[in-house]
Every structure is written in C-alpha cells, then in structure tokens.
N, C-alpha and C positions, 0 to 999 in steps of 0.2 A: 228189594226185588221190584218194587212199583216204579221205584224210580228209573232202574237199568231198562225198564219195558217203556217207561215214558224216553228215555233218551235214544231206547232203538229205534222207535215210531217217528222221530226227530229225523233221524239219521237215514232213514228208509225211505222220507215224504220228499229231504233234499234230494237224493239222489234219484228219484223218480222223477222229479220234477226242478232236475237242475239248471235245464236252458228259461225257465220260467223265474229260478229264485234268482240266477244272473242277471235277469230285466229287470227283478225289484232292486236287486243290488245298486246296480246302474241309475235307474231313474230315480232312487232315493238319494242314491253321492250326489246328482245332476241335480236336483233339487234341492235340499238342504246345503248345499252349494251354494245357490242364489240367497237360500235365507241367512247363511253367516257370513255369507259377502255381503247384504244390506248393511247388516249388524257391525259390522269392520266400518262399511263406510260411515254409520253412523257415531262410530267411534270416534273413527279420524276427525268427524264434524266437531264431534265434542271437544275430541283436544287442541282441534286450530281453533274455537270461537275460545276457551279460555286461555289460549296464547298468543292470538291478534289480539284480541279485545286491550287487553292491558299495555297493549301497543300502540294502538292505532292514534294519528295527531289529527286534528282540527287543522287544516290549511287558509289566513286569513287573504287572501288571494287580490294584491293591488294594483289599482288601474296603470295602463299604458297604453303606449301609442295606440295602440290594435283593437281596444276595450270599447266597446258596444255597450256595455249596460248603464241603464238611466243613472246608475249614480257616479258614471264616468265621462258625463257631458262635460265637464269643464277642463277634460284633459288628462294625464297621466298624474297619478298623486306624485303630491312635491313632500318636500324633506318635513316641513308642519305636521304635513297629513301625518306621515309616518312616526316625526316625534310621539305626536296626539296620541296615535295608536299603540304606543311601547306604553305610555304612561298609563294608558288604561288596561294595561296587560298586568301591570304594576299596582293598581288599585287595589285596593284591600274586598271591595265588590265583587274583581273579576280572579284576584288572585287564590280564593279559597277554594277555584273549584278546580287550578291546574297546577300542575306538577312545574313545570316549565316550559318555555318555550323561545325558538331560534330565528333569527334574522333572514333568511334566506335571496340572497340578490340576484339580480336578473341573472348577471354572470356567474354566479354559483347555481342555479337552474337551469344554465343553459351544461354547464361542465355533466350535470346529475343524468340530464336528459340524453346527451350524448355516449354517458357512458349505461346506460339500459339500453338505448336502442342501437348498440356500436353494430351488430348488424342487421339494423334496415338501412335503406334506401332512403327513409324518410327525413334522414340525418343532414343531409346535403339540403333540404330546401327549408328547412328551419332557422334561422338565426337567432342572434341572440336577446336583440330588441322586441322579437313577437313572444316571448316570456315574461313571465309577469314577476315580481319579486312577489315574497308572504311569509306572513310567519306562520311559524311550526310551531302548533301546542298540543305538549302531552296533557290530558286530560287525568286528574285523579279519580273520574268517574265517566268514561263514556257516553253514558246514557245522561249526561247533564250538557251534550252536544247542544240541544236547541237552547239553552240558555247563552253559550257563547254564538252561536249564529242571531239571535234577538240583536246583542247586543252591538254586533259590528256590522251586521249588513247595511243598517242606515247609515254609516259613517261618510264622512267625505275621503274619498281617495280607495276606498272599499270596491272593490269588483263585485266577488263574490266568497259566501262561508261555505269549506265543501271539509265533509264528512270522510273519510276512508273508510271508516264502517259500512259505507252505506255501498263502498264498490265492495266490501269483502259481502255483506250481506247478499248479494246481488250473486258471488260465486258460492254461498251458503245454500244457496236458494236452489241451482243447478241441481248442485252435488246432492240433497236431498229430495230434487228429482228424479235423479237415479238411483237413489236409494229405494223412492219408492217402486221403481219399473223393475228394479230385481225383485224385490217383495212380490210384483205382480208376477213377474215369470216364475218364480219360486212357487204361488201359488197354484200355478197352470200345473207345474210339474207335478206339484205333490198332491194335486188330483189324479193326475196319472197314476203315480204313485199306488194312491190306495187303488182306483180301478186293479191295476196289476198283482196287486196282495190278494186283493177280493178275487180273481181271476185264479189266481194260482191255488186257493186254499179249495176254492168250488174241485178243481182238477182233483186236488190232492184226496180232498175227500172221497168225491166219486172214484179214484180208481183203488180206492180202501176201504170200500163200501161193504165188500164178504168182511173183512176183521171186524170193522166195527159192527158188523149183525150178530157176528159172535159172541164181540165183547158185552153186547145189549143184553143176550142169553144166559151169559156167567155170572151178571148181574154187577157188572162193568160199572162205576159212577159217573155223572154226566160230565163230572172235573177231568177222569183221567183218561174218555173218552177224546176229551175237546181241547184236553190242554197241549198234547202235540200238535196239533194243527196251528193254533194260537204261538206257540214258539217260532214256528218254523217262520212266519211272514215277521214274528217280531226279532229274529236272528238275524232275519236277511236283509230286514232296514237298518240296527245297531250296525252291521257291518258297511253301510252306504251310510251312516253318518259319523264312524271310526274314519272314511276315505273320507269323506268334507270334512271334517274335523284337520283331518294330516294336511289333504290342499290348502286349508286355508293359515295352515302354520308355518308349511313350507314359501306361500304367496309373502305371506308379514315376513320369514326370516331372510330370506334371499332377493325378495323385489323391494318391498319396503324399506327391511332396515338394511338393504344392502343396496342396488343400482340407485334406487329415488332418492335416499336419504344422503347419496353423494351427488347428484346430480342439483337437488334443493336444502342445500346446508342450513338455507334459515327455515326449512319447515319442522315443523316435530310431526313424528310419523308415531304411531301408535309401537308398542313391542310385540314381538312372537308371545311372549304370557303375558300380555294383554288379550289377545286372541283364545290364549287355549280356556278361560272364561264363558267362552261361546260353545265350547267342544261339549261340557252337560247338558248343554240348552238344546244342542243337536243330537243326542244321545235319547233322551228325553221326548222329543217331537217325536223322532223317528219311531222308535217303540212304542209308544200311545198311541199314534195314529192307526201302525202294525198290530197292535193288539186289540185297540175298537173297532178296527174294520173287521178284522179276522174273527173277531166272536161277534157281530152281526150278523157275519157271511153264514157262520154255522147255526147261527140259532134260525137261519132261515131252509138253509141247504142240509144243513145233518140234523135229522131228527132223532134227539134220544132219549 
C-alpha cells in the first residue's frame, strides 16, 4: 500500500506539473548531450592517436634547387649525399630503432602531390623541380623521433627532419579543444538543468502542501513524505539522458559509421557499442544530480 501511495504522489506531481517536467526533460537531453558528445569525441581522440601513432613516418627531406636552409648552401644534394644517407639508414645505430624505410624522388612527390590536391588550383603552379626527394621512415617507436632528427639534420644534402606526429598532434590539439567547449557548454546546461528540477520540485511541493500537513498529522515518515518529490525530478532527468543516450547512438550509427566512415575510409571511427558505454555514465549523472538537487530543495522548502 505504501508503495501504490508513493507511486500515486509520482504520478499526481507530473501531471500537475507537466510543462515544468518537459523543461527538465529537455534541458537534461540538451545537456548530457554535450557531455557524451565530449566523451565520443574523446573517444575518437583515443582511437586515431593509437591508429596514426603506429603509422606515422619520419620524412628525411633533401636539398634542391629551391632549398634555403643553411645546410643546403652548397646546392641541391648529389647522389653521395644520398648514398651516405641510405647507408646510414642501413647502420645497425640507426636501424634498431625503424621498421623501414622508402626512397621517394622528386618525381614520385611531385605524381603523390598531385594527386591529393587533384582539385586545387594550386596544382598548376607547382612543378616538379620545387619538390624535394626524402625518405620515408617508419619508426618502431615514434616517440624515438628526436633521435632520427639529431642524427640527420646535420648531414650534408639534408634540408630538413619533419615529424607527421607533430601535424597529427597539432589536429589532436584542436579536436580536444572542442572537446573541451562542449564539456563547458554541457556544464552551462546542467546548471540550468538542476536550477529547473530545484524550480519544479519548490512548485510541486507548494501546490501539495494540504497533503503533506496531513501526512505530517498521521504521522507520515519524512522518507515517504519526501521521496515522491525526489523521484519525480530524478524520472524526468533518466528520461533526458535515455534521449542523449539514443542521439548519441543513432549520431555513431548513421553519421559515423555510416556517411564519415565512407567518405574517410582510412579513418577508424569509433562503433554505435562503443558509445552505448557512455549511456550508464549518463543515466548516472542525470539522476544524481536530480536527486541531490531535489532533496536540498526539500530539506530547505518542505519542512517535515
């Protein structure tokens, strides 16, 4: 019987106060929205830095005509330079710390670059001589980059040692500053959030204020007083983080792994159950926060 009277009082507080539980609804999905969007994106972070990473080459980048830097005074490197350079590629020094690595000539740089930029404009005022030849080394350890840069930057015929790490780091960097600007919007919201739970349970109480003087009289306990109230703002956030949970399944199932992931075939995009991992973590928030607001609210507003 306690129970069927606790679920009436549920049932009685929404519907009294149903244009008010539709704004918690609303500003909780809008909210924990932004927080399992950060969470996705910082998913994706995590699965392209353990799938460039193992990828990414050291580029040894050799003088020509066009070359400016001081160790390209004496000209474009000649076939020496380049031997010198293979053979130190080849050393037992430099060879324990890479996988392999590819010859790449002007003319094979100039074919690569053409076809990434096949539509700009930029295509037409490039030729093939202001390309530099280099080689391409895969690294067995990335993060042992500054040891292959020490060792060839001084070289004769050397331009310059460049990192692709350090251009993915660079869009790493980005992408985990919008990671964090939804975090912040997310935080905006779910202060709104609780205002609006606190707002709706003040309501709900005052306009239940004869039952509960009753229930005070019959000698009601301050649990089953207080605990309708406390459901009702934590029902109506679970249900605004059930709708963020679904957006952000249906976002992974149909944008991710569907338009993106044919659009960028060499990315790896995170899975729809990779995501739904994040759907407790929002389930979770939403109701905590609905249920500490809501029983501040009343240990301040309903005295019993």
């Amino acid at each position: 019987m306690r129970l069927l009277f606790i679920l009436g009082e549920i049932g009685s507080g929404l519907r009294r106060n149903l244009s008010m539980v539709i704004s918690v609804v609303l500003v909780t999905f809008v909210s924990l929205t932004f927080v399992g969007a950060a969470g996705m994106l910082q998913m994706q972070i995590n699965q392209m830095k353990g799938y460039w990473y193992d990828k990414v080459q050291v580029a040894v980048f050799l003088c020509n005509d066009g070359s400016t830097a001081v160790g390209c005074a004496s000209g474009p490197a000649t076939q020496e330079q380049q031997d010198n350079l293979e053979a130190m590629l080849e050393s037992p020094a430099v060879k324990q710390y890479i996988n392999d690595f590819q010859f790449e000539s002007q003319a094979e740089a100039y074919t690569h670059f053409k076809e990434q930029f096949s539509n700009s404009p930029i295509v037409d005022s490039v030729s093939e001589d202001q390309l530099p030849a280099s080689f391409r080394i895969n690294m067995k350890n990335p993060e042992k980059y500054q040891i292959i840069s020490e060792t060839f930057s001084s070289q004769p015929g050397v331009e310059t040692v460049s990192d692709q790490r350090q251009v993915l780091e660079r869009i790493f960097s980005w992408m985990n500053g919008a990671s964090v600007a939804a975090m912040g919007v997310a935080a905006v919201m779910i202060f709104c959030a609780v205002l609006l739970i606190t707002t709706t349970i003040r309501l709900s109480a005052f306009s239940r204020r004869r039952e509960t003087g009753i229930m005070r009289l019959v000698g009601a306990s301050k649990t089953v007083i207080q605990l309708p109230f406390i459901l009702e703002g934590v029902i109506a956030a679970v249900v605004g983080a059930l709708l963020a949970s679904t957006t952000l399944w249906l976002m992974a199932h149909f944008w991710l792994n569907g338009d993106l992931s044919k659009q960028f075939l060499n990315t790896p995009f995170i899975s729809s159950t990779q995501v739904l991992v994040i759907a407790p973590v929002l389930i979770a928030l939403g109701a905590g926060l609905a249920g500490i607001s809501s029983l501040l609210t009343l240990r301040r507003y309903l005295k019993v």
